[in-house]
N, C-alpha and C positions, 0 to 999 in steps of 0.2 A: 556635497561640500568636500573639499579636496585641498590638502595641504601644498600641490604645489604645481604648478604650470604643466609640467608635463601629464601627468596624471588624466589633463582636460580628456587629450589622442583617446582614451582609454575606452571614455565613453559611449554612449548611442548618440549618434548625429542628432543635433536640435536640445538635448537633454539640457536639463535647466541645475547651475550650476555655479558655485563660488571659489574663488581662488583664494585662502588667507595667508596675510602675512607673518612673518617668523612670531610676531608675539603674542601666536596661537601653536604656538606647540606644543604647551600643556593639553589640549584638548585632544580627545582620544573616543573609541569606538563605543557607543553607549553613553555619551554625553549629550546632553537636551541642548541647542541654541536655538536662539532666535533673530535670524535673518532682516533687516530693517533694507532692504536696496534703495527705497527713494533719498536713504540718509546716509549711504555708504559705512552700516553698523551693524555689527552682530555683539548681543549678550546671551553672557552664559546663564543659562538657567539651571542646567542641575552637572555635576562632573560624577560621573561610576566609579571614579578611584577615590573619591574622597568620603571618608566616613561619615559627618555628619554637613547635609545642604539644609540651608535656611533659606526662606520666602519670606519677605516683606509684604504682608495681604494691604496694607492701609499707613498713611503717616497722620492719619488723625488719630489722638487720643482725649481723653479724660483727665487726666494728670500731665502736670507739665516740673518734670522731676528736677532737681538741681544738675544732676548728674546726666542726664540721659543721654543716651549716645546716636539716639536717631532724634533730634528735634521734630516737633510734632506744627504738622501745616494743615488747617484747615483747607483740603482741598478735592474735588473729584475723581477720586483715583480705583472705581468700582471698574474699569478695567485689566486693574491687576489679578480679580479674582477670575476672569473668563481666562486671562494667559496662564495662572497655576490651574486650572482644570482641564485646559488644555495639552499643559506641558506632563501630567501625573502621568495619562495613558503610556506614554515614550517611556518614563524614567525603567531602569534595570529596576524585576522584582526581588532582585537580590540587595537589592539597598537597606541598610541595617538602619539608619536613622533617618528623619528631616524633622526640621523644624517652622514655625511660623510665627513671626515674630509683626511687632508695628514701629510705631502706632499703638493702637490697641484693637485685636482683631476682631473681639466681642462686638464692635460697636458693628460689624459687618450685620449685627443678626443673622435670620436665615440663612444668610450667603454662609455664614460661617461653618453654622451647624451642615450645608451643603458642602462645604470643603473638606471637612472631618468624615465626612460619609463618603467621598469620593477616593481617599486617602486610605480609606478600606477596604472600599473593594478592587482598587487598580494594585494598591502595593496590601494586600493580607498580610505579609511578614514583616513588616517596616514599623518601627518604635516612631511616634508623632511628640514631636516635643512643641508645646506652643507655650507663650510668654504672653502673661496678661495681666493685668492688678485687680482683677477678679470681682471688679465692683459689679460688672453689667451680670450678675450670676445672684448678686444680694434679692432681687426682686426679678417676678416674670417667673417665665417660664424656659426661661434659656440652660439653668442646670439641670433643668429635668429631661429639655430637648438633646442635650446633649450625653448625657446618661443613658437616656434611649439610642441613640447611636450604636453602642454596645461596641468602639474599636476594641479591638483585644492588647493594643501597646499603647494607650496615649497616658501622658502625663501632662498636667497645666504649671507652669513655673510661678506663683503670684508672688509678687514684694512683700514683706512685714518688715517695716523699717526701724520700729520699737513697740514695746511694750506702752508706752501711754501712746494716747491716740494725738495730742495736739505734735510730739514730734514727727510720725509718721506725716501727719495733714503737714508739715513744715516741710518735709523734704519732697513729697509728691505736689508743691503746692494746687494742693486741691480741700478744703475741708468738707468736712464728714468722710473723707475717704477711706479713715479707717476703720470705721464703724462697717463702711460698705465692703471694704476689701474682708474683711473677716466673715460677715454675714454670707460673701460669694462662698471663702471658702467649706466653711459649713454646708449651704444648700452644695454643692460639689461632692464633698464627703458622703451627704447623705442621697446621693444617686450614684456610689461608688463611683464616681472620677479618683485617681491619683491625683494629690494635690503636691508640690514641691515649695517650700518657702522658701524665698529670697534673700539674702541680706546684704545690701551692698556696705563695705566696709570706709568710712570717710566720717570727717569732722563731728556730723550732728548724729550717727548713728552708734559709733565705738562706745560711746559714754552710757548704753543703754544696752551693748551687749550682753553683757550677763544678766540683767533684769529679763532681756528679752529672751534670754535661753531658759531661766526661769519662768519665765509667761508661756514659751510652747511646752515646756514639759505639763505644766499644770492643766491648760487649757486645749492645748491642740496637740497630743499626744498621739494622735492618728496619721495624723500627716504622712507623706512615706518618704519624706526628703526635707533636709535640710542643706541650701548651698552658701555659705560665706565666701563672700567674692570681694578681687579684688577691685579698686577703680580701672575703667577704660577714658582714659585721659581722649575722649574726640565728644566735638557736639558741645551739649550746655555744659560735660564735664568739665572743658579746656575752658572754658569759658565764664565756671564758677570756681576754677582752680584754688584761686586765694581762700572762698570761704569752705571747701569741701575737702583741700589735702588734708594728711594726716599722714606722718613717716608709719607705714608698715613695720617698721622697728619698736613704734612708741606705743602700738598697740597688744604686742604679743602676750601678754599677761593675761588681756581681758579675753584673746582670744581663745589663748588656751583655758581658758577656767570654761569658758562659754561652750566650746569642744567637751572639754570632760563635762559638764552636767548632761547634755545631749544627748551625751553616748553613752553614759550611767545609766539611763533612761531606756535606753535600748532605741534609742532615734538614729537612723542612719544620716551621717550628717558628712559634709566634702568639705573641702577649701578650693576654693576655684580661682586660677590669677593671680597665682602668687609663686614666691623661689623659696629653693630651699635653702637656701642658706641666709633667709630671714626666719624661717620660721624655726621652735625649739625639734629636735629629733623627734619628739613623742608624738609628732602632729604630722611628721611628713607620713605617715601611713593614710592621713585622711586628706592629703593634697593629689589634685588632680591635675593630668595635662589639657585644661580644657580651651584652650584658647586654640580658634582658626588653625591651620599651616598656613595660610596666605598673609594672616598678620601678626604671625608670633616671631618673635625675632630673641635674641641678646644680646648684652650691652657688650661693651669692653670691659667691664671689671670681671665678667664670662669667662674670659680667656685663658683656657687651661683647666677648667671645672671637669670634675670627673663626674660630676650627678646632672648635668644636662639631658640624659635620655629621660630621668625621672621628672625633672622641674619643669615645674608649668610654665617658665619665660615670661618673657612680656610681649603687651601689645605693642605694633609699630608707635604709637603714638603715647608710649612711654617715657621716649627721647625727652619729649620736655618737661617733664619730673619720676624722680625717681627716687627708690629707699639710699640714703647715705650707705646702709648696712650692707650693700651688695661686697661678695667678694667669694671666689672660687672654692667650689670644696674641692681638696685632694686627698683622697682615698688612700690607706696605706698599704703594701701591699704583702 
């Protein structure tokens, strides 16, 4: 594969060979594609300069979330898991993270717990982040299968969207969900998996945040992660926007009180998707940059911020709501 025409001369006569256009010039030596010729396509499967690559294993799920940013299709797509088992061997062993996200990857079964072992032995130094609502782990034998694995970096991200169970079952619309997403994380715990709670920050959740920082100190004090995140405006988000926004301005109270009992506690707890110039000073210690480089961007009220290398930005698909409070920190000097 070959950035540019001339390049072709270079090779061995007959060599079998692609020419890509200028809007592949991101891509670079020790980057995984995948080549489609009958369709005149190539995707990117994993990039070496980029810190953390995520895998899509499945868009079927169990929960069908108000918010969700991948809408879920009942569909055939048990070929994605032969292309990431495929694609692991190539990737750099120097790669610090990836992730696997859905869908919901559990519902792979076996394939899954064979993706988590593959992931081990091709990349040994590489942190597994996978994203799941930890229901398919409440029953079976799948936390125990996967505890046997024995990766040395994985973590599971599971959602807790409150402290009662009927608003959780509201916003995953699934019920009994939350009975089973707790009972996963349990059996997980207790085959030493790292478990990471979720909390997406919107309409029906805020009002339960501090009840809910409450509920994990008390009951799931083992956890090794706490993440409060902000909304990704794409998918059912944009789509349930009327009943899910909530100004990130009009929340900061609950979040910081939610923050301090967390961290009292000694829970390692983040903020994920959010700017600093909504949140109070005390809390930008626990905000992170965690959003893409491919789809983080800022706005125009940005313009001139001196704390942009720290602030998490927004997603591209922030354009179509956003906190009123935005406005530039200038540092003094």
């Amino acid at each position: 594969m070959v950035k540019d025409a001339g390049t072709l001369a270079l090779l061995p006569k007959g060599a079998a060979a692609a020419v890509l256009p200028e809007d592949f010039h991101h891509l670079g030596d020790g980057d995984v594609v995948r080549l489609e010729p009958a369709k005149g396509a190539i995707r990117t499967l994993f990039r070496k300069a980029v810190a953390y690559n995520h895998f899509l294993l499945t868009e079927r799920c169990n929960n069908y979330c108000l918010m969700c940013s991948q809408p879920p299709r009942a569909v055939d797509d048990g070929w994605i898991v032969d292309e990431v088992l495929e694609a692991l061997p190539l990737m750099d062993r120097g790669a610090r993270e990836i992730g696997f996200t859905g869908g919901e990857p559990t519902l792979l079964g076996p394939r899954f717990i064979e993706l988590v072992q593959a992931v081990g032995s091709h990349l040994p130094n590489t942190a597994l982040h996978v994203l799941s609502n930890g229901r398919s782990f409440a029953t079976g034998t799948l936390a125990r299968d996967l505890g046997a694995v024995r990766h040395p970096d994985l973590m599971l991200g599971i959602p807790v969207y409150a402290d009662l169970a009927h608003v959780h079952d509201y916003v995953v619309q699934a019920d009994g969900a939350f009975d089973e997403t707790i009972r996963g994380i349990l059996a997980l715990k207790a085959q030493g998996v790292r478990v990471e709670v979720r909390v997406v920050l919107q309409e029906q959740t805020v009002p339960r945040l501090v009840p809910l920082a409450r509920f994990l100190v008390r009951n799931l004090l083992f956890v090794d992660h706490i993440a409060l995140m902000g909304l990704e405006l794409t998918g059912f988000a944009r789509a349930n926007l009327e009943r899910i926004w909530i100004d990130p301005v009009d929340y900061q109270a609950e979040l910081s009180e939610a923050v301090g009992i967390l961290d009292r506690a000694g829970m390692k707890v983040s903020i994920y998707n959010s700017q600093h110039c909504i949140l109070k000073p005390s809390l930008h210690r626990f905000s992170r940059r965690s959003i893409s480089d491919w789809k983080q961007e800022y706005m125009p009220e940005c313009e001139g911020c001196d704390a942009q290398a720290e602030c998490g930005g927004f997603f591209a698909s922030a354009k179509f709501r956003y906190s009123r409070g935005i406005s530039p920190i200038l540092k003094i000097a």
